[in-house]
N, C-alpha and C positions, 0 to 999 in steps of 0.2 A: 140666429134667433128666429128658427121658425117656427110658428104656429098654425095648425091647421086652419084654423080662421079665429075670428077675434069675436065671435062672441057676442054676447051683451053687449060691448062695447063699441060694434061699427060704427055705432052712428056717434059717439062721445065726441064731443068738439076739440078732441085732445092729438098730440101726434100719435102716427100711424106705430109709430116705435113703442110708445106709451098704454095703445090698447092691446098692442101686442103682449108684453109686459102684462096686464090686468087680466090678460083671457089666461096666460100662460099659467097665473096662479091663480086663477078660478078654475081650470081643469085641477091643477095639484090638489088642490083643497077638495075637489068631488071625487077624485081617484083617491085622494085617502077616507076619505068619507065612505065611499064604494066598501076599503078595505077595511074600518072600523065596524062594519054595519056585517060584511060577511062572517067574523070574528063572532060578533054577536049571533047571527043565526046558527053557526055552527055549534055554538054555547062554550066557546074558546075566550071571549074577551076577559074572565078574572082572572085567568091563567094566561094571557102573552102579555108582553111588555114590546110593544111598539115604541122604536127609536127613531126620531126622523132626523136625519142635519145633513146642512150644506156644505160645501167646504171653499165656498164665494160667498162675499159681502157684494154691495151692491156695485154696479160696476154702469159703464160708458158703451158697452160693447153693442154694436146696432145703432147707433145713435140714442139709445135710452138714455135719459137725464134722469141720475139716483135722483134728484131735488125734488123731482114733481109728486112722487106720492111720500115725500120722506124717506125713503129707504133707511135711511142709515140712523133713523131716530134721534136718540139722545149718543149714538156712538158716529164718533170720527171718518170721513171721509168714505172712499170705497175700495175695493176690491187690488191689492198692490200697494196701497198705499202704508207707507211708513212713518206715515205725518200723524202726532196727538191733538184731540182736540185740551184746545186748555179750559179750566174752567171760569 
């Protein structure tokens, strides 16, 4: 889990796994921003259909804790797991 640096986030009083985690998907969100925006200049965006998906739910891996920003929302556990949540 690396990231070129973390961003907005160095100085968050959060762990270091955590802002890793926040920059990781603050780049994501500007790199497709980047790619929505080119789309548009080029006069391409009514005509493409941009797909994005993961193929991970949230996960442990680096020491990131899914719990701290939510990850996993209103859905069950993370990443491997085979456990439901009940309602």
């Amino acid at each position: 889990m690396e990231v070129p640096d973390l961003g907005p986030y160095a100085k968050e009083n959060w762990p270091d796994s955590e802002k890793g985690y926040a920059a990781m998907v603050t780049r994501l969100d500007k790199q497709v921003g980047d790619l929505l925006a080119k789309l548009k200049q080029l006069g391409l965006e009514q005509n493409t259909i941009v797909i994005f998906t993961g193929d991970n739910g949230p996960h442990k891996e680096g020491g990131y804790d899914p719990t701290f920003f939510n990850s996993s929302g209103r859905f069950a556990h993370q990443t491997r797991s085979l456990r439901r949540r009940h309602p």
